[in-house]
N, C-alpha and C positions, 0 to 999 in steps of 0.2 A: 496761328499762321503756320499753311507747313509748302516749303520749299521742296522740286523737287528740277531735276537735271534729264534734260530729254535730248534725243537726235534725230535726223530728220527720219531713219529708217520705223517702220510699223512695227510693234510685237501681233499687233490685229487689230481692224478695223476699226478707228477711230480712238487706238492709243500708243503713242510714238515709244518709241525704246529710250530704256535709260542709259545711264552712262558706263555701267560697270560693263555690260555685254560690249560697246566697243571699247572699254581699255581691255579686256581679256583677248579680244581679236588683235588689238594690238599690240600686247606685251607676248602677243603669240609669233608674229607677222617676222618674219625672215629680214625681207625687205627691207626694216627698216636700222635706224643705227642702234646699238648694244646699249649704248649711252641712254639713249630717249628710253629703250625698254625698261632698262633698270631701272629707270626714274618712275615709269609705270609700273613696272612691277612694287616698290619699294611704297608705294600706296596704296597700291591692293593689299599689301600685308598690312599697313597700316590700319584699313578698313577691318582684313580677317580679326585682327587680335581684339579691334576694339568695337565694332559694331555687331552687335546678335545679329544671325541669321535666320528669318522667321522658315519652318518647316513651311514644306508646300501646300498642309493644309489650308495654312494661314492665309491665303490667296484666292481659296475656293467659296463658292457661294452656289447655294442651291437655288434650282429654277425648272422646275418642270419632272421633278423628280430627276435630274441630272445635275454633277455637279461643273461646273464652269470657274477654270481660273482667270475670274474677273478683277483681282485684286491691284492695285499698285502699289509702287513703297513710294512714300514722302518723310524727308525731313523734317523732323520738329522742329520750328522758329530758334527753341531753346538750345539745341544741338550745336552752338558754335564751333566746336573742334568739329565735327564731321560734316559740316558746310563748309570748313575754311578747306578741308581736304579736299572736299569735292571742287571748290574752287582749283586748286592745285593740279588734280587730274583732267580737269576741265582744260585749262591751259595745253595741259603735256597732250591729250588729244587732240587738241586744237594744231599743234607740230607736226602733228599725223594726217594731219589732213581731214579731221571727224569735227563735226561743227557740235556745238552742245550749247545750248541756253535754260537760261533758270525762268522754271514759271513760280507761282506761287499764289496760293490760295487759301483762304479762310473756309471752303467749305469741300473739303477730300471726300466728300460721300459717304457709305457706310461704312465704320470704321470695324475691321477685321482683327487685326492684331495691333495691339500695343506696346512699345516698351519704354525707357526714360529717353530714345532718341529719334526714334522711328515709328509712323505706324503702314498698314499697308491698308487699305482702305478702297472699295467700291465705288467707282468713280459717279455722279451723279449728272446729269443736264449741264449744268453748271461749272462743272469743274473741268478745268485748262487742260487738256491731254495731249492734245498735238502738234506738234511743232508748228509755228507759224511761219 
């Protein structure tokens, strides 16, 4: 099983953005209070030290003699601490006013890169992408 956190904004046509692009818009955002930032901030660091960050190859997939970053990242079922986090920032963007919901599916598509918590994966027919 692998978990992943979306919002309603598009990265491209028929796949919703994750959640790390709006807590960086928000731990950015002026606007908002110092308090809630640092709270976002203090999880994105959490994420930096302890989730790999797959290079952008990782995400590409050939198709026509052109390469296309078709990839997505999903959470591993097993990844408890980096679901409970995501939970976490899930909330603090929720205070921001950014909606985020967890889908979760058994079948991520072709799977691109691996590691013991993440993979990022080619999305399939089948596989939940867009925010409902």
């Amino acid at each position: 099983m692998y978990v992943r956190f979306i919002t309603p904004e598009r990265l491209r046509a028929g796949v919703s953005a994750g959640l790390f692009g709006a807590a960086y818009d928000c731990r950015d955002d002026e606007d908002l209070g110092e308090a809630l930032r640092a709270a976002i901030r203090l999880e994105l660091e959490w994420f930096g030290e302890y989730l790999p960050r797959p290079d952008e190859r990782s995400f590409l997939v050939r198709s026509r003699k052109v390469w296309w970053p078709d990839g997505i990242c999903w959470f591993r079922a097993e990844a408890r601490a980096m679901i409970a986090h995501a939970f976490a920032l899930r909330a603090l963007l929720g205070e921001c006013g950014v909606l985020v919901t967890k889908v979760s599916t058994c079948r991520p598509g072709q799977i691109l890169y691996r590691d013991a918590w993440q993979i990022v994966a080619k999305p399939e027919a089948a596989t939940p992408t867009v925010w409902c």
